[in-house]
C-alpha positions in Angstrom: 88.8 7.0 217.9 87.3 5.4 220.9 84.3 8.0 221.6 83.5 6.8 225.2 85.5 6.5 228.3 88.3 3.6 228.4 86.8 1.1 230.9 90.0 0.0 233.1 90.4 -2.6 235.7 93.4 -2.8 237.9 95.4 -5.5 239.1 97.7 -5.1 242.3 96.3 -2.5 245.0 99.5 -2.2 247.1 101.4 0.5 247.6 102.3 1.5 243.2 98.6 0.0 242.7 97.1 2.6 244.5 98.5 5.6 243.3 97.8 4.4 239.5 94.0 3.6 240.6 94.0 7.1 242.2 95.2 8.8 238.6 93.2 6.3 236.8 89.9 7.4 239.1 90.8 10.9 239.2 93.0 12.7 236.8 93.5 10.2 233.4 91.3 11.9 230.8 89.0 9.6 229.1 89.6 6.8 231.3 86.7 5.1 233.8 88.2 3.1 236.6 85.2 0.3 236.9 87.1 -2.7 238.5 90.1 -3.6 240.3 91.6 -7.3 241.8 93.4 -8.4 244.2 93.6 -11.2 246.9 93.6 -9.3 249.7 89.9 -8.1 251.0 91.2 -4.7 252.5 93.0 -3.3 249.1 89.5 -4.2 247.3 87.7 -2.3 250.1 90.0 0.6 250.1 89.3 1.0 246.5 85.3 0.7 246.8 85.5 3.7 250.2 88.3 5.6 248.5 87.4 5.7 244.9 84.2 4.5 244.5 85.5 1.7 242.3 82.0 -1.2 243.0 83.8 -3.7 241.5 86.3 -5.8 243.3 87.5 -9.3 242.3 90.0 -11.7 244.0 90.7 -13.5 241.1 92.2 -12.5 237.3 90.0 -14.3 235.4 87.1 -12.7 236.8 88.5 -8.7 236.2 89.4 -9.9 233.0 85.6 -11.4 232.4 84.3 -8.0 233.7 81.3 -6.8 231.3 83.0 -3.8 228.5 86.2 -4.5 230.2 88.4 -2.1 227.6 91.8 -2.5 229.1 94.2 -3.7 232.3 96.5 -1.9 234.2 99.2 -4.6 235.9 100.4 -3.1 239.3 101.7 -6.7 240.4 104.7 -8.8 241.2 107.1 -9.2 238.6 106.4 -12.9 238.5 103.1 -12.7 237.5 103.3 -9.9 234.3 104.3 -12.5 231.3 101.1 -14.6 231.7 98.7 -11.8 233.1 99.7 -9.5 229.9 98.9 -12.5 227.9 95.5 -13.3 229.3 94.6 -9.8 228.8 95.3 -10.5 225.0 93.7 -13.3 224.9 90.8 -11.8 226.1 90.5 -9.1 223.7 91.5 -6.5 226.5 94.4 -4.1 226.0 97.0 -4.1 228.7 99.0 -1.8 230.3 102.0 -3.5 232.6 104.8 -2.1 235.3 108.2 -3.1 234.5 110.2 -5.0 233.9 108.2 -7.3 231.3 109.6 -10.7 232.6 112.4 -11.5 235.0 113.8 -14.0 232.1 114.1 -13.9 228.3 111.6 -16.8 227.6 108.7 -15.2 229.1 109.2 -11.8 227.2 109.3 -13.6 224.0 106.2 -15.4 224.8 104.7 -11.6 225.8 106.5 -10.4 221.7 104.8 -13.6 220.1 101.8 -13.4 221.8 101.2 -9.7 220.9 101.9 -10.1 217.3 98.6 -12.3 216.9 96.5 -9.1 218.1 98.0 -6.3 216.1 94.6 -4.5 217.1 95.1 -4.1 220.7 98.0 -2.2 222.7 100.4 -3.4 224.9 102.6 -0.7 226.9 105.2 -1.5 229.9 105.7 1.4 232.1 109.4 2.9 231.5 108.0 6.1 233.4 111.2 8.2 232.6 110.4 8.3 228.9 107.3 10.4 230.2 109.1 12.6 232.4 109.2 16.4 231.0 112.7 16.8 232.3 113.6 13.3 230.8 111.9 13.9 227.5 113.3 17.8 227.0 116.7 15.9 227.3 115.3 13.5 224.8 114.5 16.0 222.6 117.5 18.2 222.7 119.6 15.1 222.1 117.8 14.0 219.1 117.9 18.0 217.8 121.8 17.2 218.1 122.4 19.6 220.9 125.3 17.3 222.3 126.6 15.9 218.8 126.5 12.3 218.9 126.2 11.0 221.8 128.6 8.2 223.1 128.6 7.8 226.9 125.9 7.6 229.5 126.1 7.6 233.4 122.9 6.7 235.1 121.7 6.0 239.0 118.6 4.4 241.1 119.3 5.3 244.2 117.0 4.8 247.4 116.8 6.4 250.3 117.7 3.8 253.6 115.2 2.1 254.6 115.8 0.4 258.3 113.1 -2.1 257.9 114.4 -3.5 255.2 111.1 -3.5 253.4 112.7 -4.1 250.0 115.0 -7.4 251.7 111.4 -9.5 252.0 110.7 -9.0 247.9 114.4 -10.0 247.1 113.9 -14.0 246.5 111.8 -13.0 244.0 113.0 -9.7 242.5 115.2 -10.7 240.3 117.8 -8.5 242.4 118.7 -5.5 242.4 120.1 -4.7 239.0 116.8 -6.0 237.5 114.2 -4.6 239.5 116.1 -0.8 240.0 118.4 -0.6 237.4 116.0 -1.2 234.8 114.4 1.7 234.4 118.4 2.7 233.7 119.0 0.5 231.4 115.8 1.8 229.4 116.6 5.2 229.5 120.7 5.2 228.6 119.5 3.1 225.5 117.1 5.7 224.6 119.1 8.7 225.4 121.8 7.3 223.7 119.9 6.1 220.4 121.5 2.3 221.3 120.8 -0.7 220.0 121.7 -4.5 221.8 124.4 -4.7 224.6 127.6 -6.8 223.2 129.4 -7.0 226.9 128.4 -6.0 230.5 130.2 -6.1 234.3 128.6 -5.8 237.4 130.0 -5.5 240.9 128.0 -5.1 243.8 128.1 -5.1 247.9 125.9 -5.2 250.8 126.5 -1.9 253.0 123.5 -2.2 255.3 121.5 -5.0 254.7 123.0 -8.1 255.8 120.0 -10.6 255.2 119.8 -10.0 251.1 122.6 -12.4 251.4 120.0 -15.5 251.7 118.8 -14.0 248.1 122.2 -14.0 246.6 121.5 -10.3 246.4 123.3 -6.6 246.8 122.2 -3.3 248.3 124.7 -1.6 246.1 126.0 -2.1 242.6 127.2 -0.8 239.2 127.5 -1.8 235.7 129.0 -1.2 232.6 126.8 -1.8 229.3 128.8 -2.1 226.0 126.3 -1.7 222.9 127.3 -2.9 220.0 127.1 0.4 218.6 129.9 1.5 220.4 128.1 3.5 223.4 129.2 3.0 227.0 127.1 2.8 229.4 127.9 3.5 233.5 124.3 2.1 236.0 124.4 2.7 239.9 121.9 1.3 241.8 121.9 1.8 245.6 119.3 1.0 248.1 121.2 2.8 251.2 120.7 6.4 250.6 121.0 8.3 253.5 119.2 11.8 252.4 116.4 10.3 249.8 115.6 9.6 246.5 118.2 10.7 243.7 118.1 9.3 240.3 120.3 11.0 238.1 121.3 10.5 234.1 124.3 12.2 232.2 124.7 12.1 228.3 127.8 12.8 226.9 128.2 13.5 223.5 131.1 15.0 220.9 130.0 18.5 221.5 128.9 18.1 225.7 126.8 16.7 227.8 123.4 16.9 229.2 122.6 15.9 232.8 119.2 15.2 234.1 119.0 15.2 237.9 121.9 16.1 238.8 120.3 17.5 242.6 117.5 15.8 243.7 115.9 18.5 245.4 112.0 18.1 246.5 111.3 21.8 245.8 113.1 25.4 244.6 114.0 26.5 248.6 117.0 26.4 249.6 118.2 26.4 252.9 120.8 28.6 254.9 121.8 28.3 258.2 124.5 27.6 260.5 125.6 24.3 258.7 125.6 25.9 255.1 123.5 26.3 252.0 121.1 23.3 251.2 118.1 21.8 250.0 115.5 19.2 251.2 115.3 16.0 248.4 112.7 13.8 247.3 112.3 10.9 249.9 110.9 8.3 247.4 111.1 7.2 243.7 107.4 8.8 243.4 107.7 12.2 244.9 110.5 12.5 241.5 108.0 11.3 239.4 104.8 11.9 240.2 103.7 13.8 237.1 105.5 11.3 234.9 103.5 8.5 236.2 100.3 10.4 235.4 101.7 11.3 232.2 102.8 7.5 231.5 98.7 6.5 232.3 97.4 9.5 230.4 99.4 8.4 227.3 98.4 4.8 227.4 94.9 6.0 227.2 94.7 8.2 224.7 97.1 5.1 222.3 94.1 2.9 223.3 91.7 5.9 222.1 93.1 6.9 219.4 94.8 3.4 217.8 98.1 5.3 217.8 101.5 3.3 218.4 102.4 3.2 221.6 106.1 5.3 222.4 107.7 2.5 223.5 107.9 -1.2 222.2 107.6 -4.8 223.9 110.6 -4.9 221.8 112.4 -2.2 223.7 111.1 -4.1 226.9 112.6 -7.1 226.2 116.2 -5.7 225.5 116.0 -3.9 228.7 115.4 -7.6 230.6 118.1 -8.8 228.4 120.4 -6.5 229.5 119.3 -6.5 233.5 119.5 -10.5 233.3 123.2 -10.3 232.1 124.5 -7.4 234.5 123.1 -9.9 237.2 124.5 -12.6 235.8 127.8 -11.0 235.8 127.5 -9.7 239.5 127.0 -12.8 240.7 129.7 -14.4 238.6 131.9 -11.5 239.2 132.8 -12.2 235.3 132.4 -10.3 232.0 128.9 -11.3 230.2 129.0 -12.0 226.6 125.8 -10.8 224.9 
């Protein structure tokens, strides 16, 4: 047991970065926020007024050299999470990353190989469904054999519009749509379904809106089908064109019925009734939805670190999920079937 406070440093102040140094400052139990980097002056300054974090560093190496540094938490691009999780072990510093673990198979494998030679500290990529209570009562009910055996899964990312096309800037380097969204839907079908490796995906896609992803070679809708070769079937929508807000949604059906998870995405229990019917206001963004998860995701990390306990998810299970995301992209693009 780790009898003092986790000392955490955080990487990427941006707009996810933020809200995890706010839990991390605030509301993680036995955690002590003490540094944070980035290379833009403001986000370190925000985090010194806001937070109270003294600390700031604009380069890795240094919050990584920061004195009792117990662990990382990796808010930053994709790009960057192979080789920043693998300083962090390097430096004896347990590290806590956003997904997806790599945007190609090599660089996971390095994270897997690299991880093996320090069995004593944690690594953890944040799946933050797997920590959602509506997510994990599924979970549970599944496993309790609730729905039988479960054998199909129909999952969604969806986004509300955005007519700024915020999103359209971070496509070159993304990985697309199907990797950065549909990830976290990938994750989950595998673990609500108990599935192994994919054997065969498809992937279609269009633009709708957003006319410029087409410089990235990238969508703002698409779906997938995910054969595992366990014989599960897996449905993934991913849309970034939403017009009334955040919806992520998840069915499981099994040989004696089905669970759904989401299936309104409603910000709140009022309902409205007027002239134009019955209906309900729904979550504008992905963290409205999963607020609480996201503080649950941080708080379990901590207390693994604390308490040398296996972390609920495996680099193992993170790689998979790349695998998976890498193919359904490859196959939208090729508008062709993808061997696994």
């Amino acid at each position: 047991m780790h009898a003092s406070p986790l000392k955490i440093g955080i990487a990427g102040l941006g707009r996810m970065g933020r809200r995890h140094a706010t839990n991390l400052a605030q509301r993680v139990q036995g955690a002590e926020l003490v540094a944070g980097c980035s290379p833009l002056a403001e986000e370190l300054a925000w985090a010194r007024d806001t937070l109270g974090v003294a600390h700031g560093y604009a380069d890795y190496a240094q919050l990584l050299a920061h004195p009792g540094l117990d662990a990382v938490f990796l808010v930053t691009p994709t790009t960057l999470h192979a080789d920043q999780i693998i300083a962090a072990l390097d430096a004896g510093v347990h590290v806590f990353s956003e997904k997806p673990l790599a945007l190609n198979l090599a660089d996971c494998l390095r994270v897997e190989k690299e991880a093996a030679r320090h069995p004593k500290l944690k690594a953890m990529i944040g799946f933050v469904r797997r920590f959602d209570a509506s997510y994990r009562d599924a979970a549970d009910k599944i496993r309790a054999g609730a729905i039988g055996r479960p054998f199909l899964a129909r999952s969604q990312t969806t986004d509300k519009n955005d007519p700024s096309g915020f999103f359209v800037r971070f496509a070159p380097t993304s990985g697309g749509i199907l990797l950065d969204m549909s990830v976290h839907d990938i994750d989950t079908v595998r673990w609500l379904l108990g599935a192994g490796a994919a054997r065969r995906v498809f992937a279609t896609g269009t633009i709708a809106l957003h006319q410029n992803l087409r410089d990235a070679n990238d969508v703002d809708n698409a779906v997938a089908t995910i054969e595992f070769e366990g014989g599960e079937i897996a449905t993934i929508y991913a849309s970034r064109t939403m017009a009334h807000g955040h919806d992520t949604m998840t069915e499981i059906v099994g040989t004696d019925g089905r669970i759904t998870v989401g299936q309104n995405p409603r910000l709140n229990r009022v309902e409205i009734a007027d002239a134009w019917g019955v209906r309900n206001e729904c979550t504008p963004t992905f963290y409205e939805r999963f607020a609480d998860a996201f503080l649950n995701e941080a708080q379990v990390f901590v207390d693994v670190v604390r308490e040398d306990a296996e972390p609920p998810l495996t680099l193992e299970d993170a790689t998979e999920a790349t695998r998976i995301g890498i193919a359904v992209t490859e196959s939208l693009r090729s508008k062709r079937s993808v061997e696994l």
